[in-house]
ZARO-103024 format. One record per residue: x, y negated, z negated of N, C-alpha, C, O, CB in turn; residue in three letters. Coordinates in steps of 0.05 Angstrom, whole numbers, plus 5000, padded with zeros to 4 digits. Glycine has a CB too. Layout:
ZARO-103024
XYZXYZXYZXYZXYZAla...
//
This chain:
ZARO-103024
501750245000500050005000501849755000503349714981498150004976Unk501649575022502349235024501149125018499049165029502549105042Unk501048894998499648804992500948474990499548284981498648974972Unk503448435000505148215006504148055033504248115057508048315010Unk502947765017503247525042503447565063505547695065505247365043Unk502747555078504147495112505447215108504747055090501447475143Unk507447155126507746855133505446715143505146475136509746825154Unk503846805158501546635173499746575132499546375118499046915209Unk499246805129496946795101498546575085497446375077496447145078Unk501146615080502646375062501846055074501045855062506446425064Unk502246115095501945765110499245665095498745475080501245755152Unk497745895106494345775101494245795075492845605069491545955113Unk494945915054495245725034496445595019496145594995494645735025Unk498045475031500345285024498644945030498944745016503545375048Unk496844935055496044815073492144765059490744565061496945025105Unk491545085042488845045027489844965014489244735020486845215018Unk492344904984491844854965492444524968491444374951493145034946Unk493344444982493144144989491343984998491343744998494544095002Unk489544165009487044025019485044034991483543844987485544215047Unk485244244973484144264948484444004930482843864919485144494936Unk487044004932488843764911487943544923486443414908492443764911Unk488343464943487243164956484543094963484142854964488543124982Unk481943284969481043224971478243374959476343224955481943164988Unk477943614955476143734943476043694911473743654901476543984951Unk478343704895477943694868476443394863474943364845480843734852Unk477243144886476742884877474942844880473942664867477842714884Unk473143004902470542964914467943054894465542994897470643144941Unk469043204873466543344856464943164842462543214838467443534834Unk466042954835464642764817463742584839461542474835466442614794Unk465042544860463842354885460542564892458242484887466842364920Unk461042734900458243064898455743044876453343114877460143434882Unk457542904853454842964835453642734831451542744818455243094807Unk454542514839453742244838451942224857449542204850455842044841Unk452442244879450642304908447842444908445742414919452242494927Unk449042634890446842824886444142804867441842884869448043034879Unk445942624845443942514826442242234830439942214822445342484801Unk443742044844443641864863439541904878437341844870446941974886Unk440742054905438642194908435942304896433742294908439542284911Unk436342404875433742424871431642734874429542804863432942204890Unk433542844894431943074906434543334906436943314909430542964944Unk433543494902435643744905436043884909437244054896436343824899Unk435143874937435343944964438443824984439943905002432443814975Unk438343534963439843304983442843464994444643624987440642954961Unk441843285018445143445039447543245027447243045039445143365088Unk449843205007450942925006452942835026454143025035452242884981Unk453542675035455342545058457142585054458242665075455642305065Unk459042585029461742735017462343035038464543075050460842834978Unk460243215040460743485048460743435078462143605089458643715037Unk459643275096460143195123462843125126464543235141458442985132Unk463342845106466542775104468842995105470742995120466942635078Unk468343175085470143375080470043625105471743815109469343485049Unk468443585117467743865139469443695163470843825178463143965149Unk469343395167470843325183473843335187475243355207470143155185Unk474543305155478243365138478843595158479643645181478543515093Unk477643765127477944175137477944215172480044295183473944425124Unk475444135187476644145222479944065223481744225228474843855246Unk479943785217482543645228484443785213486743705219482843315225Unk484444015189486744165181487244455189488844635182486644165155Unk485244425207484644785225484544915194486145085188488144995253Unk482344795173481945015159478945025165477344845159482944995128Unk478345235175475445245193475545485192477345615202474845135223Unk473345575179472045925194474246055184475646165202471645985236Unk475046065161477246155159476946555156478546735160478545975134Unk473646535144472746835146472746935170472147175168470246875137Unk473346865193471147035217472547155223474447025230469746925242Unk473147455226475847605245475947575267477547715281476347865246Unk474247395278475247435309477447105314476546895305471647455335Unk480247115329480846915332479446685362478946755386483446985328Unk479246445350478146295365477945995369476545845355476546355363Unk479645895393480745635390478745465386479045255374482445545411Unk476545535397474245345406473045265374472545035370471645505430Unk472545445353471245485335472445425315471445405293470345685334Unk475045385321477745425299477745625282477445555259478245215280Unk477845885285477846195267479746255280479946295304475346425267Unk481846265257485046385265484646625265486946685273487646345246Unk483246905262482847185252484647225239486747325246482647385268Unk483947135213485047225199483947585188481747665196485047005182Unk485447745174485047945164483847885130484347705116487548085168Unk481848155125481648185102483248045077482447865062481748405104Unk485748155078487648165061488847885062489947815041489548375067Unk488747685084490147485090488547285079489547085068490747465117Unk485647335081482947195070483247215033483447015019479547405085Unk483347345029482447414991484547264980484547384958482547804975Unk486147114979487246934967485946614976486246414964490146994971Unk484346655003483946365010481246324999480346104994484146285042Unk479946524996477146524987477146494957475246384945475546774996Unk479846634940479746574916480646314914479246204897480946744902Unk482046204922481645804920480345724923480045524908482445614930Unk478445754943475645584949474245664920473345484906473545694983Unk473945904912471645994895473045804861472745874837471246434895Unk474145614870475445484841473145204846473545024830479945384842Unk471745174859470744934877467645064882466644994903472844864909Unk466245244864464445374883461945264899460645404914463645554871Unk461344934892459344874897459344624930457344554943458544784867Unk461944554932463544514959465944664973465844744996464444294957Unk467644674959469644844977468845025005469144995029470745044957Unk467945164994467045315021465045205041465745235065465845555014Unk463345115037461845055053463744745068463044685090458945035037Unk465144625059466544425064468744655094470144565113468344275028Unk468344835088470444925109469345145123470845315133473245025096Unk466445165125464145315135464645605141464445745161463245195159Unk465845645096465845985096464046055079464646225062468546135088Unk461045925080459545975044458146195055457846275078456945695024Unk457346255032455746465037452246375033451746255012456846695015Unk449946425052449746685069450546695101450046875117446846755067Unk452146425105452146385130455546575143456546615165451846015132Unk455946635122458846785140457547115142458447255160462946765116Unk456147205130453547495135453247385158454947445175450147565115Unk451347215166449047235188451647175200453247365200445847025192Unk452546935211453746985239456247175243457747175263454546725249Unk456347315225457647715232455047835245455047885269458347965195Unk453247865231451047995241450347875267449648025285448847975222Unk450647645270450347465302452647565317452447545342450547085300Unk454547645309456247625325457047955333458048005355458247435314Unk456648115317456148445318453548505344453648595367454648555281Unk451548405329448948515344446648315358444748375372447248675321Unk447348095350446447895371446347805402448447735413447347755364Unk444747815412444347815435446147555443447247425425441447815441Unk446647455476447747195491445746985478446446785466447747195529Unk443347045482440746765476441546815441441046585434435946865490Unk442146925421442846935396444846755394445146545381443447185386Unk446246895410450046755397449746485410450846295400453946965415Unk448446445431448146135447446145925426446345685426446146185482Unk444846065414442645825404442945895375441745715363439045845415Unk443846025361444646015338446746025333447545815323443846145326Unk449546285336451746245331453046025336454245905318452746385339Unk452945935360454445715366454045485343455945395329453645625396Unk451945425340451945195323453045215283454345065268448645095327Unk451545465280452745585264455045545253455545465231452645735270Unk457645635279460445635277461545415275463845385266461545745293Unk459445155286460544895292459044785265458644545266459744735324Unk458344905243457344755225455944565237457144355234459144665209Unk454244545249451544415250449044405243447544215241451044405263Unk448744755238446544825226446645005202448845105204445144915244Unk445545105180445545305163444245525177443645515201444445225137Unk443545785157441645975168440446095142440645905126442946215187Unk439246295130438846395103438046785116437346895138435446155083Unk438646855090437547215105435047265082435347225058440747555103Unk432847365095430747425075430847735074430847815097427647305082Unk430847885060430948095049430648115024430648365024432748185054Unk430448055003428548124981426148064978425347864991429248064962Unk424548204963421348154959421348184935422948324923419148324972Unk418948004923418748024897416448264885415948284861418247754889Unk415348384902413648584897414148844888412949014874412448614916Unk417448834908418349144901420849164887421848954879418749314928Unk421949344883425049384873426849294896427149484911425949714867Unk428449024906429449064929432049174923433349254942429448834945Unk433049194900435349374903436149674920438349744927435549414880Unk433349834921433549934949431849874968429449844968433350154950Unk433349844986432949725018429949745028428349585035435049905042Unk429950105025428150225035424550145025422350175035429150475029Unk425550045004422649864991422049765005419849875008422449674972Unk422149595022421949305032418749365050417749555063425249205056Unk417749075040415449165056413648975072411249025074413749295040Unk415248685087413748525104414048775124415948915129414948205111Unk412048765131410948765165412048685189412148445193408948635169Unk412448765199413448625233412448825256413849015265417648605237Unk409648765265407448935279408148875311408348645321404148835269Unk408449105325408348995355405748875365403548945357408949205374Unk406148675384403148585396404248475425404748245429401248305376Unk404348635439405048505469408148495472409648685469403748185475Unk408848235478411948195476412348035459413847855464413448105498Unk410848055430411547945412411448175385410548405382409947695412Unk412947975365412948135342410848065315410847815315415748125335Unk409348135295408247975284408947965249408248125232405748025294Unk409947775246411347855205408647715190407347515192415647585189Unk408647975172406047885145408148045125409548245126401648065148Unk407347805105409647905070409747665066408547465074413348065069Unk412347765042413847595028416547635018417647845010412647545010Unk417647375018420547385013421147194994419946984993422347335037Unk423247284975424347114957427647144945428747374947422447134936Unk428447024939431146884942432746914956434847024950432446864928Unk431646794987432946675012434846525012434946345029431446555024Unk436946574993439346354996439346175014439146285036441646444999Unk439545895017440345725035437645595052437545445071442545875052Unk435045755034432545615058431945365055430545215069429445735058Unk433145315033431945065028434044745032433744515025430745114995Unk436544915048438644675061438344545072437844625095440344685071Unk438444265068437544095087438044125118437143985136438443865079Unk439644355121440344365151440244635166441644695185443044255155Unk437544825148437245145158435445145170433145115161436945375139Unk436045165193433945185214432745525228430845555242435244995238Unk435045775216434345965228434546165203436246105187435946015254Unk432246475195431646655177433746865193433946895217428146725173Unk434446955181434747285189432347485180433047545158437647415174Unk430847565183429347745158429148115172429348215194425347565152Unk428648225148429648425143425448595140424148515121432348375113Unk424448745152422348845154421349125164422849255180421648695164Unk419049235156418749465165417149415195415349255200417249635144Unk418549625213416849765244414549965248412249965256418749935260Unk416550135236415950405235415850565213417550735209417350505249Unk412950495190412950605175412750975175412451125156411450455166Unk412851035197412951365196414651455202414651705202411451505208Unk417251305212420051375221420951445193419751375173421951115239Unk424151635192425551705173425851525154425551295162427651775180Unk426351545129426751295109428151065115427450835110427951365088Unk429951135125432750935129432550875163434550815176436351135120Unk430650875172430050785204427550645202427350525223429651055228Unk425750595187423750445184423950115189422349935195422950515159Unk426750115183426949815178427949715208428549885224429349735151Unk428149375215429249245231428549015225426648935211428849305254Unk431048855243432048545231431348355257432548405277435948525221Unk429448145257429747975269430947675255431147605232427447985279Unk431947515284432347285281429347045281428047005302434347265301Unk429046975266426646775268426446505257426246465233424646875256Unk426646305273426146035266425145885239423245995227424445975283Unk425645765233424845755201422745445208421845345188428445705173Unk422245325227420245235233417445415248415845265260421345055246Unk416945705249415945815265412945795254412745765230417246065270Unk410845815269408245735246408145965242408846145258405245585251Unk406945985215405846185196408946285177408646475160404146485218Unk411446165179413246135164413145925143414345725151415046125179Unk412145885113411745735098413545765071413445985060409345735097Unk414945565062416545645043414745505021413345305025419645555048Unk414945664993412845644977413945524958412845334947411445864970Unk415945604952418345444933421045494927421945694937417745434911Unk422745354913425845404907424745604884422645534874428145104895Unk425745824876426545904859429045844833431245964832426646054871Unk428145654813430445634795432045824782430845974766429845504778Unk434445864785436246024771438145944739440445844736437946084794Unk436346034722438645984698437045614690438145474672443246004717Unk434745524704433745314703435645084724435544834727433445264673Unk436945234732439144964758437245154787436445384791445345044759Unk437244934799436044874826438444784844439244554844433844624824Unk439744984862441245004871440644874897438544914908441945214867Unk442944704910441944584932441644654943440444514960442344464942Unk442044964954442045014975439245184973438445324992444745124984Unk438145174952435645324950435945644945438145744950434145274977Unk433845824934433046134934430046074933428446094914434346344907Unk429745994961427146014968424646254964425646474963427645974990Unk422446264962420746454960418846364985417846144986419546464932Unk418446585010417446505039414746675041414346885030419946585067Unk413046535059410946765054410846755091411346545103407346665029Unk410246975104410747035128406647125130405447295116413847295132Unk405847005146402447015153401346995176400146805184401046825142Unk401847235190401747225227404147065234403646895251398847035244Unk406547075226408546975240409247135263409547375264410546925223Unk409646945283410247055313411547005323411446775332409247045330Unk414347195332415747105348416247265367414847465366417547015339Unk417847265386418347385414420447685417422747645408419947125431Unk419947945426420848125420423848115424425448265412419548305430Unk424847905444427947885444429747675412432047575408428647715479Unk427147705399427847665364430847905360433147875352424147785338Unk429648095366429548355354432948315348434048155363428248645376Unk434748475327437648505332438048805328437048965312439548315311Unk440048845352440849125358438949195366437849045381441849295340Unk437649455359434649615368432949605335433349575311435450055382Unk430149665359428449795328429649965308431050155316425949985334Unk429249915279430750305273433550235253434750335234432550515314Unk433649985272436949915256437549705238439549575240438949845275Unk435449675217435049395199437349455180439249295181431649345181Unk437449695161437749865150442349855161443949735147434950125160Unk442549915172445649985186445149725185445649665162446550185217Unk444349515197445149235204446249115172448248975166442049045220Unk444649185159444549085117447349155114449148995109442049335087Unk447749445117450349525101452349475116454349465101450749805092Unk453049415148454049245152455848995144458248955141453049245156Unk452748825144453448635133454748555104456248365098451848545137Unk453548755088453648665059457148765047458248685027450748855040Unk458048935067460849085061462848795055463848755033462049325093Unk463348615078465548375076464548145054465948025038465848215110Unk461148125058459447935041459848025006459647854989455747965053Unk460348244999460948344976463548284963463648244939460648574978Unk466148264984468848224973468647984972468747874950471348314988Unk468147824999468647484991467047404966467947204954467547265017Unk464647534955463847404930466347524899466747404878460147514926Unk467147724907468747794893470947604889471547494868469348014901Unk472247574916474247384914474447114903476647024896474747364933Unk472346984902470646714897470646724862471346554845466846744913Unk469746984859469046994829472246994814472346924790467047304821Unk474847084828477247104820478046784811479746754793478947244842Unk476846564825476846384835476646214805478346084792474746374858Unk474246294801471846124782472546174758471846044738468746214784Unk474646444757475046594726477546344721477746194702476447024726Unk479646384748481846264742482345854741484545744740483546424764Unk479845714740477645554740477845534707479345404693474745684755Unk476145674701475345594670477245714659476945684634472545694657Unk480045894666481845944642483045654638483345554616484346184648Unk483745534663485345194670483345144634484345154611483644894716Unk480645094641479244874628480445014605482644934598475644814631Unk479245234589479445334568482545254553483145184530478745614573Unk483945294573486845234558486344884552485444774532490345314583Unk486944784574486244494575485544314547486544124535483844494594Unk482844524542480844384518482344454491482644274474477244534517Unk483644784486484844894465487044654458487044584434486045184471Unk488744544473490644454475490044124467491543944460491644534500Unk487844134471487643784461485443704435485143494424486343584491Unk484243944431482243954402483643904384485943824388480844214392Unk482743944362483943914338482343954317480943754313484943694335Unk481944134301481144314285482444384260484144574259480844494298Unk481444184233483844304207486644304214488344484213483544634198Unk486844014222489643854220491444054251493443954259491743914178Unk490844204260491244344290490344514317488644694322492344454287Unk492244354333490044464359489344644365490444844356490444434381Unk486944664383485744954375487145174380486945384367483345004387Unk488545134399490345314415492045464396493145684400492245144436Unk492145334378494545584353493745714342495045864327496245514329Unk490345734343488946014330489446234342489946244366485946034329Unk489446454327490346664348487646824362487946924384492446904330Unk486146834354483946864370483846754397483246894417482146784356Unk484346444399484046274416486246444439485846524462484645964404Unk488246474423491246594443490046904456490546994479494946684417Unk488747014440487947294447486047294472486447404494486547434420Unk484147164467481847074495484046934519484147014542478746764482Unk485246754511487546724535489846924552490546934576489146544525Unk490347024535492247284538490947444559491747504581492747474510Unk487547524540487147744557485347644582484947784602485847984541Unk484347384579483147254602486447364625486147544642482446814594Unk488547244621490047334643491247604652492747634671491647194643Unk490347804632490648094635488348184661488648284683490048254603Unk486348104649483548214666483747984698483848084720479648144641Unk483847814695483347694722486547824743486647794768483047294716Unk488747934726490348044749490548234752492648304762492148014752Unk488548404747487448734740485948744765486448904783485248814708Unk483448514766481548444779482248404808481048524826480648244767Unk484848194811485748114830487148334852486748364876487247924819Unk488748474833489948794841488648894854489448954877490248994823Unk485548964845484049234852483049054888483149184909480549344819Unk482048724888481148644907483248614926482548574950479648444903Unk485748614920487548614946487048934952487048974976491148504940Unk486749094941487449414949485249394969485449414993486949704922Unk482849344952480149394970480749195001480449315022476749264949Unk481348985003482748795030482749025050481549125069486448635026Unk485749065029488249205052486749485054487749595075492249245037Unk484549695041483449855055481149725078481549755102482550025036Unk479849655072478349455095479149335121478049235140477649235082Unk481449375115483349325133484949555155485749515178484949205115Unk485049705146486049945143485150205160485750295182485749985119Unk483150285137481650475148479050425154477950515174481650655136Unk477850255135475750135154473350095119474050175097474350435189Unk470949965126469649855101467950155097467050145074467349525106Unk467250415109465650485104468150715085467250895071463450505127Unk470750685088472050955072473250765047474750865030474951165092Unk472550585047473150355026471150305010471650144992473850095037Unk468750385010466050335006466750414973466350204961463650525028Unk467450604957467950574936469250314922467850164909469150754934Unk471650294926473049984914470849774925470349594908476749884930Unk469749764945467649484947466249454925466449244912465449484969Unk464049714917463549724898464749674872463949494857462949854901Unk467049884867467949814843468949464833468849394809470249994842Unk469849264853470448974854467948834849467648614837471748874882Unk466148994859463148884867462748804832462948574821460349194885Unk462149024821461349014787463948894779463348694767460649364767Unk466748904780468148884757468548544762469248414742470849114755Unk468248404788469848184790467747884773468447684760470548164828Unk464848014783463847794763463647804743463047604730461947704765Unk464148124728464348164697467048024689466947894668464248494688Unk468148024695470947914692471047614694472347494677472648034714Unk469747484711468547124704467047074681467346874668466446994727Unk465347264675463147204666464747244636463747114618460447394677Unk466647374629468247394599470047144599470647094576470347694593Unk470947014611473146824617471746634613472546454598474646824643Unk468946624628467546264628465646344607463546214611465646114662Unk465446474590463846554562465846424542464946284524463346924556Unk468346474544470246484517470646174532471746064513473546764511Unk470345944556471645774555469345614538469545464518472945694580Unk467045704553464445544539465045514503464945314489461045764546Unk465745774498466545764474467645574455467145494433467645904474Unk469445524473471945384465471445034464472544864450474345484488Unk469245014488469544734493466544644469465444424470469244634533Unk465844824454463444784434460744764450459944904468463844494416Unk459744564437456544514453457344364477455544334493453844304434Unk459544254484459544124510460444244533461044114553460843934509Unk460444674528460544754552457944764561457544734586461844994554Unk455544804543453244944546451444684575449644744591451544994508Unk452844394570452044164585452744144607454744264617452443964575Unk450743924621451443914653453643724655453443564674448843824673Unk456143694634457643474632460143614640461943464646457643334604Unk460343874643462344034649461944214664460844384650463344114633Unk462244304690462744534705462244794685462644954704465644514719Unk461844934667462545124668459245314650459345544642465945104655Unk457145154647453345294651453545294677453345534681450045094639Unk453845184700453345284715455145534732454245684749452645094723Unk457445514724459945694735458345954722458146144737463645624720Unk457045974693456546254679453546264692452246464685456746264640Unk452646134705450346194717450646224746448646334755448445994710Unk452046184761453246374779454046574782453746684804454546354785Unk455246694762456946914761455047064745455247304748459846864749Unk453446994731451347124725450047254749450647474758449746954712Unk448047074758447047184779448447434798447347654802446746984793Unk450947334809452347594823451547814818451147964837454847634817Unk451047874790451048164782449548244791449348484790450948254760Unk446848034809444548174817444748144839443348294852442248114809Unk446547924856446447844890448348134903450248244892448547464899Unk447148234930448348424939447748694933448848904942450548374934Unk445848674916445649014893446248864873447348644870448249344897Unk445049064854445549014823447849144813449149244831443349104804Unk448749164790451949354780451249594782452649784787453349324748Unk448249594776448049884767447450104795447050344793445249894744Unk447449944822447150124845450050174849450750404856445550014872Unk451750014846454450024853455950284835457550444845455849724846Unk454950284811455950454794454950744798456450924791455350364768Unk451850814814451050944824452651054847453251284850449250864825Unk453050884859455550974892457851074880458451304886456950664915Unk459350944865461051094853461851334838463651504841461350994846Unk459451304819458751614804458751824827460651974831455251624787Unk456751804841455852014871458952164876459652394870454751774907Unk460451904892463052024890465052144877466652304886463851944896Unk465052064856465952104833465652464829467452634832464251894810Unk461952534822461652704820462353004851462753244851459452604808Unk462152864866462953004893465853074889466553244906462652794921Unk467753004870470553094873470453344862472053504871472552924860Unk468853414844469553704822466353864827464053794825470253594777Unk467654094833464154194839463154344802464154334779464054564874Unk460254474816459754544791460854754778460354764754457754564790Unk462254954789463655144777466555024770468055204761463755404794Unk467854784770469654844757470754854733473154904730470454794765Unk468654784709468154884691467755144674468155214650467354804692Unk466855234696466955494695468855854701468456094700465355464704Unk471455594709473555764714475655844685477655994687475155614740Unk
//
């Protein structure tokens, strides 16, 4: 296993952490002013246009996409070359990336656009997509069923001529509610009498389409995220059968797909956010003062620091391995470590920005500091993508597949 830099991966971040330093760290308070400013929170702020214009002029663009491309600026980079650039952005989680048009749900869909998307797909959505012009959101959960498996899922998408017809509901649509998402991916049943795992298929659909109505943001943790987790209700929605991506049959393969690269970069992000609030946590230890000394000389305080940096390079370890297999042999013989990064990487934020909250008293728990909403991110994770406990399920499976049942019995 390699797990050493390239020269090209060093450049790019030699080249991210300066764009971080100059212009993303300064911009956060410029972000929240704008935002509060405003009024609405939804609002697009002008800061993140500014910064999307920087990131172009630093060819730090698209830095997820593997395919290379001058037009788009996506150097193809590799797996492995990515998980250190995504863990800097994820120090920044509420611009960084999207400032350099790698957030998530929009680096899923235009894979999925760019895998199984038709010319009229990649022409009227990708393209703009890649040029950051427009957002997109993917609907696939429902609140009716368990969506942790797939196979639940139960809008409708009825043939009628050369059209398709969606009745349901969807809820937390990441990104529907961006001021600039103009296209759904959604995720629905065909063929309810086909095999379990063929029932499903994914169209592309307009998020102005009638009978597409968004009902509301879903608050998380009580923060209203700009970019929205919409709840959509789909009611004779109609659109045109060259919607369709890939064939009928294939909603299902299109998901796991997607969700294989969409799983590490949140991983990576979360490496991000841990190493984020250790900064703060030390930061704050170091300048309190508590019974004539700073906090930092309790040993408790030293112990949560210590092992804050034991676990996040434990963490970091296991997500370069998973890279460089993804890389390698491919996401579906890697599919264990996805998982295993999947559960361990936001558990691993989620202890780091617990003990910083800690540390900084009642003024982590406030919107005066980055770090309620950092634990309410990383919170969530545990449920975006699958929950821990399907992941731990995939794993077990295999796990148990190594030793049969007699060998206990030898």
């Amino acid at each position: 296993m390699e797990f050493a830099p390239s020269p090209r991966a060093l450049e790019y971040q030699e080249k991210l952490l300066d764009f971080m330093d100059q212009h993303i760290y300064p911009a956060e308070s410029v972000y929240a002013a704008q935002m509060a400013e405003s009024g609405d929170a939804n609002f697009h702020p002008p800061i993140l246009e500014e910064l999307k214009t920087e990131a172009r002029k630093r060819g730090l663009w698209n830095l997820f996409h593997p395919y290379e491309s001058e037009e788009w600026g996506s150097p193809g980079l590799n797996n492995l070359d990515y998980a250190p650039l995504a863990e800097i952005m994820g120090r920044s989680p509420f611009i960084a990336a999207e400032a350099m048009n790698c957030n998530a749900p929009d680096t899923g869909n235009m894979e999925v656009l760019q895998l199984f998307g038709t010319e009229e797909h990649k022409d009227k959505w990708l393209k703009p997509l890649l040029a950051g012009e427009i957002r997109s959101a993917f609907a696939m959960t429902e609140p009716s069923v368990a969506s942790s498996d797939a196979t639940n899922i139960q809008l409708r998408i009825d043939s009628d001529g050369d059209d398709y017809v969606l009745n349901g509901r969807k809820w937390f649509a990441t990104n529907a509610l961006h001021a600039n998402c103009k296209v759904l991916v959604v995720m629905g049943k065909t063929d309810v009498n086909a095999a379990v795992h063929r029932q499903q298929s994914m169209l592309v659909v307009p998020l102005d389409t009638p009978g597409v109505t968004i009902v509301r943001g879903v608050p998380v943790f009580g923060f209203r995220d700009r970019e929205g987790h919409a709840e959509i209700l789909f009611e004779n929605a109609r659109v045109p059968k060259t919607a369709l991506l890939a064939g009928e049959g294939d909603g299902f393969m299109i998901g796991q797909a997607r969700l294989g690269p969409g799983r590490i970069h949140h991983c990576m992000r979360s490496i991000g956010a841990a190493e984020r609030a250790l900064d703060l946590m030390i930061a704050r230890a170091q300048n309190r003062v508590t019974f004539g000394e700073p906090v930092a000389n309790r040993s408790n305080i030293q112990d949560w620091i210590a092992e804050a940096r034991i676990e996040i390079e434990m963490i970091r370890l296991l997500t370069l391995k998973t890279a460089w297999l993804m890389d390698t042999v491919g996401n579906q013989k890697a599919r264990t470590e996805i998982a295993a990064i999947k559960v361990a990487g936001p558990k691993v934020a989620l202890k780091v920005i617990d003990r910083a909250i800690q540390v900084h008293g009642g003024a982590g728990v406030t919107d005066d500091f980055l770090l309620a909403h950092f634990w309410a991110l990383q919170r969530t994770l545990r449920l975006v993508d699958g929950p821990d406990e399907v992941h731990k399920r995939t794993i077990a499976q295999v796990e148990l597949r190594r030793i049969s049942p007699e060998w206990n019995r030898k």
